[in-house]
VOPAGU-2260 file (C-alpha; in pm, 1 decimal, decimal comma):
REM VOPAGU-2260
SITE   aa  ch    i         X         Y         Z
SITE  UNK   A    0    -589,6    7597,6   -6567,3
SITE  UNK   A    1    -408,0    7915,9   -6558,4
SITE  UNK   A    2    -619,7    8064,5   -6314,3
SITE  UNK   A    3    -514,1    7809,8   -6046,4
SITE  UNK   A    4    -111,2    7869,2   -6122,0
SITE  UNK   A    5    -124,9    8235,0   -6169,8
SITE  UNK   A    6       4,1    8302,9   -5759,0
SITE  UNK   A    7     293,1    8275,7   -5616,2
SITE  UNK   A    8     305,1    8238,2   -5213,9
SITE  UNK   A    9     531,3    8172,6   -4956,6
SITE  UNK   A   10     534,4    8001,9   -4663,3
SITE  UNK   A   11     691,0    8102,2   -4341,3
SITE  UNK   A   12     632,2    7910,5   -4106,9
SITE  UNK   A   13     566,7    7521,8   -4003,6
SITE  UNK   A   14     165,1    7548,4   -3999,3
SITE  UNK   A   15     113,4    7177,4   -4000,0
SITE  UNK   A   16     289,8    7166,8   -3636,2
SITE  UNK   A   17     110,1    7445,0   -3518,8
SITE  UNK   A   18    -235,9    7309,2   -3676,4
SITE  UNK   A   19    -185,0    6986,9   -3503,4
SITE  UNK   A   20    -149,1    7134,6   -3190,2
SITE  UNK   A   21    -382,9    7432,4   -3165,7
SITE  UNK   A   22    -614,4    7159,9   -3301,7
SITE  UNK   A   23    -567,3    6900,3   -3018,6
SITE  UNK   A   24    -564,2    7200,1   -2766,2
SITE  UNK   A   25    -892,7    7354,3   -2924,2
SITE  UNK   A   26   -1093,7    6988,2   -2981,0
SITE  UNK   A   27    -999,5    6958,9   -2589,3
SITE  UNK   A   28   -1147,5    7285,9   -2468,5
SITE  UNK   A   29   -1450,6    7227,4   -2628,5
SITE  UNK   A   30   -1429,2    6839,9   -2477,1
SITE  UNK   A   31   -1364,3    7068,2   -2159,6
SITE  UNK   A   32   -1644,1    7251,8   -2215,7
SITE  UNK   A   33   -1906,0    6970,1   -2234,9
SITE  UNK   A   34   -1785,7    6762,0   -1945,3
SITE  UNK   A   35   -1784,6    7055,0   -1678,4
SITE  UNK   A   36   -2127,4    7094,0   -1765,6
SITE  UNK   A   37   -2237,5    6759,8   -1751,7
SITE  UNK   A   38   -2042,0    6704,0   -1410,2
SITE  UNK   A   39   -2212,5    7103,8   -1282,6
SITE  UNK   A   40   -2540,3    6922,2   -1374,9
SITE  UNK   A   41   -2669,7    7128,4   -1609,5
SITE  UNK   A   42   -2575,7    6901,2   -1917,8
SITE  UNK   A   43   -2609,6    7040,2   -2304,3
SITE  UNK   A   44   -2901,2    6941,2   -2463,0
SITE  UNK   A   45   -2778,2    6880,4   -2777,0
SITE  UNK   A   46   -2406,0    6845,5   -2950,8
SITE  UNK   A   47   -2476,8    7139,4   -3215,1
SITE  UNK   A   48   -2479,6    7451,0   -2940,6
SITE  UNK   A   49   -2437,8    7833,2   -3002,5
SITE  UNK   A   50   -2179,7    7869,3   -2724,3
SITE  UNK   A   51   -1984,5    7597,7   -2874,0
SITE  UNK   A   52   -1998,5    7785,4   -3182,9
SITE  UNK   A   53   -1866,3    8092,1   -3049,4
SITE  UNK   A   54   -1638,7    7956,2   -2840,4
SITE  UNK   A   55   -1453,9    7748,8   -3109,2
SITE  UNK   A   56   -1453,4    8092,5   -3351,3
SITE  UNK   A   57   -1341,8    8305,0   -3111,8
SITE  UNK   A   58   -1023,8    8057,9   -3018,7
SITE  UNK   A   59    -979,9    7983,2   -3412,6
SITE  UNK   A   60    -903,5    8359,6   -3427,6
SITE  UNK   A   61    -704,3    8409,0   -3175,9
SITE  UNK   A   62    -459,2    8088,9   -3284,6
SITE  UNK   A   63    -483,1    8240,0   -3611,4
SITE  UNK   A   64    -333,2    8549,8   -3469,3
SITE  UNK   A   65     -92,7    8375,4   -3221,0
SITE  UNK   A   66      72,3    8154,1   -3554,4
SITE  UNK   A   67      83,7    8530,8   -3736,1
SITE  UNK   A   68     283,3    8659,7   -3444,9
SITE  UNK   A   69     523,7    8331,5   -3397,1
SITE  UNK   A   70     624,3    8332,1   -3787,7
SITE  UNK   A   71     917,1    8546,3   -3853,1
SITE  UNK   A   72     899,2    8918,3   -3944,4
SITE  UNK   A   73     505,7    8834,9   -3856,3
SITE  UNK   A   74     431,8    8774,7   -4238,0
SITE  UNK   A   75     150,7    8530,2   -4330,9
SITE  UNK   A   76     -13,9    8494,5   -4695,5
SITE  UNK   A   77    -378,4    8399,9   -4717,2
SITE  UNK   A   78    -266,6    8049,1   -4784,2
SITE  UNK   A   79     -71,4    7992,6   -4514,2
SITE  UNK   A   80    -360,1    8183,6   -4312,1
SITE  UNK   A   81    -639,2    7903,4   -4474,7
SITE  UNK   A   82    -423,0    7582,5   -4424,9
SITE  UNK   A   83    -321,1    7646,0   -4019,0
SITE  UNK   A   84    -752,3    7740,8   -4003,7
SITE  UNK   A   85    -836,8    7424,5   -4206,1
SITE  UNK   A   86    -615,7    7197,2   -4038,1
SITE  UNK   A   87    -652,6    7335,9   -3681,4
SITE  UNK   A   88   -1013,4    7269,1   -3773,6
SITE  UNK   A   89    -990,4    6941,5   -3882,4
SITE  UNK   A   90    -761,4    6795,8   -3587,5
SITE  UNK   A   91   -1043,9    7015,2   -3357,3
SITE  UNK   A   92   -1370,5    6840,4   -3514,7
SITE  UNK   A   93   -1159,9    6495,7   -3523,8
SITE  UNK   A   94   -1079,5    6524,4   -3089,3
SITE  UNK   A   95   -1387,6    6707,5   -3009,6
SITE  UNK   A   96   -1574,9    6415,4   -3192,0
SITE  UNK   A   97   -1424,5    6159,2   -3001,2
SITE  UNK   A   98   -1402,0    6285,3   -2686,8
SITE  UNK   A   99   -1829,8    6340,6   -2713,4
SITE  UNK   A  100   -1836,2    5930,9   -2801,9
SITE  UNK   A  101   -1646,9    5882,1   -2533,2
SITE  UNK   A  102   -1855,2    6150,9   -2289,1
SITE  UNK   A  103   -2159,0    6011,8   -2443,1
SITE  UNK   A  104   -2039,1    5631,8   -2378,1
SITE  UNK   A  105   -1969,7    5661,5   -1985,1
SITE  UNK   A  106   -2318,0    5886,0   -1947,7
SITE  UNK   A  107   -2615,9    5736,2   -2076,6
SITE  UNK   A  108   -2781,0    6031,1   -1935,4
SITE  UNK   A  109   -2582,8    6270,3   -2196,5
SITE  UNK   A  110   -2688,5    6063,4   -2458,7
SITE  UNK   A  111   -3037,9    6061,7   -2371,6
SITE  UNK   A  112   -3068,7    6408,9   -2363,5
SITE  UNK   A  113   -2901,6    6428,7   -2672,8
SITE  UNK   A  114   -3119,0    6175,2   -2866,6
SITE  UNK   A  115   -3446,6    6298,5   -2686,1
SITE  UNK   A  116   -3373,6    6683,0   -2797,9
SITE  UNK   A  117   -3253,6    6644,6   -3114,5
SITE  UNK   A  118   -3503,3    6360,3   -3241,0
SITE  UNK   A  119   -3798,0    6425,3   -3041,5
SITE  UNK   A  120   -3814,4    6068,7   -2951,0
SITE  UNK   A  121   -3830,6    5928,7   -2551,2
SITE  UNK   A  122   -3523,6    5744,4   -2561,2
SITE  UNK   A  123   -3456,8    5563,7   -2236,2
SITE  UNK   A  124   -3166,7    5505,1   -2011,1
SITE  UNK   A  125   -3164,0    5144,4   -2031,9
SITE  UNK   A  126   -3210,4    5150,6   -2437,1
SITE  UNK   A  127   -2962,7    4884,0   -2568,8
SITE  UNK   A  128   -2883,6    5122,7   -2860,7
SITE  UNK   A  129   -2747,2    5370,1   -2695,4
SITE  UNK   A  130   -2417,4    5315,5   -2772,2
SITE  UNK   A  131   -2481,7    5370,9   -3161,3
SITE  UNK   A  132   -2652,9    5721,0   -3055,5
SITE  UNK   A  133   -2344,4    5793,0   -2865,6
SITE  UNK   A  134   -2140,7    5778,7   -3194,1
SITE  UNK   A  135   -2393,4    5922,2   -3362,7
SITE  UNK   A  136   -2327,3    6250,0   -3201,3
SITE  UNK   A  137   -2003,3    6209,2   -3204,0
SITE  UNK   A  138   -2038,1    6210,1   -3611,1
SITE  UNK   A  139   -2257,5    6525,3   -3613,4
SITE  UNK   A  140   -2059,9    6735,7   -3353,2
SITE  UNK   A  141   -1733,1    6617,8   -3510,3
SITE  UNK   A  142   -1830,7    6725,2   -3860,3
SITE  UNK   A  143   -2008,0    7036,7   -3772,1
SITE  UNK   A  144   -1691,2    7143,1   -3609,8
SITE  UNK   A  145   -1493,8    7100,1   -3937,3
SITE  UNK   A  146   -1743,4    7275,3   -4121,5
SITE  UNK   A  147   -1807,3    7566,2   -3918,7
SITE  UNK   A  148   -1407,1    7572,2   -3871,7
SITE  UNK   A  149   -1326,3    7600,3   -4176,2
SITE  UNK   A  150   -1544,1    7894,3   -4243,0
SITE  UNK   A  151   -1382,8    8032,0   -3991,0
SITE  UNK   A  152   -1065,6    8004,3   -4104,9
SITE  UNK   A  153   -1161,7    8127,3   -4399,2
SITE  UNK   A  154   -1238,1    8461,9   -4232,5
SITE  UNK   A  155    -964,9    8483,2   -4018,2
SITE  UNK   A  156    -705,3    8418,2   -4307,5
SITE  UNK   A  157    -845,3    8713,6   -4496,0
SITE  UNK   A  158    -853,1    8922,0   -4154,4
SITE  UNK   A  159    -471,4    8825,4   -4036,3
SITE  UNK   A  160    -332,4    8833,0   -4364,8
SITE  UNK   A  161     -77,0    9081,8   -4392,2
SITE  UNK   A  162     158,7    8965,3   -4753,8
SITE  UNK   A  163       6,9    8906,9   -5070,5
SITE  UNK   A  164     149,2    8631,3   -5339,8
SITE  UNK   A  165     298,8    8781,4   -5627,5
SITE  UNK   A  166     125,6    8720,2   -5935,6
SITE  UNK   A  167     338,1    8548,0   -6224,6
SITE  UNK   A  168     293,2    8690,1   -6565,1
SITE  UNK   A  169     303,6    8402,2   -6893,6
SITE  UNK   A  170     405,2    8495,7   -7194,3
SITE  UNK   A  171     266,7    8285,5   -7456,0
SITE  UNK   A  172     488,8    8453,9   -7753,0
């Protein structure tokens, strides 16, 4: 158990603020995202898209640099760096999620497409399960988002880290 004790960090700033709000500002963009395009017509065919992806990545690392700059003296430890990714990630997988149940509730059509792409099944708009797909989604996009998020926190902590813990020495004499 060592290992896991040997570092000492510091933190400098109040990440769980910040993650709560970059993540309620980032789960809404992406919420954004999917509504103008269902309300432009050209709706997403399926709640796991590559422009999502990106999107969500590229605003992950530019949070990640916009907490670095906030913090005093601009010092952030890999830690520090991993919990503001991991929690804006989690609050952003948790809002995007419901906000696609709640898209996905008010347009059967969404759903539909949805379902139809993703299972390869003809689901229709009148389907009295629709509702359960809805959340479905929902599920898939939400957790997706965590996962993906957290991988990319993981690579912007080690990119925007700029202070390294010190490492304690034991002496077992």
């Amino acid at each position: 158990m060592g290992i896991f004790h040997r570092y000492s960090s510091t933190i400098h700033g109040n990440y769980r603020r910040a993650y709560l709000r970059c993540g309620l500002l980032t789960g809404a963009l992406l919420a954004c995202y999917v509504l103008v395009r269902l309300l432009a017509g050209r709706p997403m065919e399926s709640p796991l898209s590559l422009i999502v992806d990106i999107i969500f990545i590229v605003v992950l690392f530019l949070l990640t640099a916009w907490y670095r700059n906030s913090l005093p003296e601009k010092k952030i430890t890999l830690k520090e760096a991993m919990l503001f990714g991991m929690g804006t990630a989690a609050v952003a997988g948790v809002v995007y999620g419901l906000a696609l149940w709640v898209i996905g509730i008010n347009s059967a059509s969404q759903t539909v497409l949805f379902t139809t792409t993703m299972t390869g099944n003809e689901v229709g708009l009148q389907d009295p399960q629709l509702h359960y797909w809805a959340a479905w989604w929902a599920i898939v996009a939400g957790i997706e988002t965590i996962l993906l998020g957290s991988f990319g926190a993981f690579l912007s902590a080690i990119f925007f880290r700029n202070e390294k813990g010190m490492i304690r020495n034991k002496n077992n004499n």
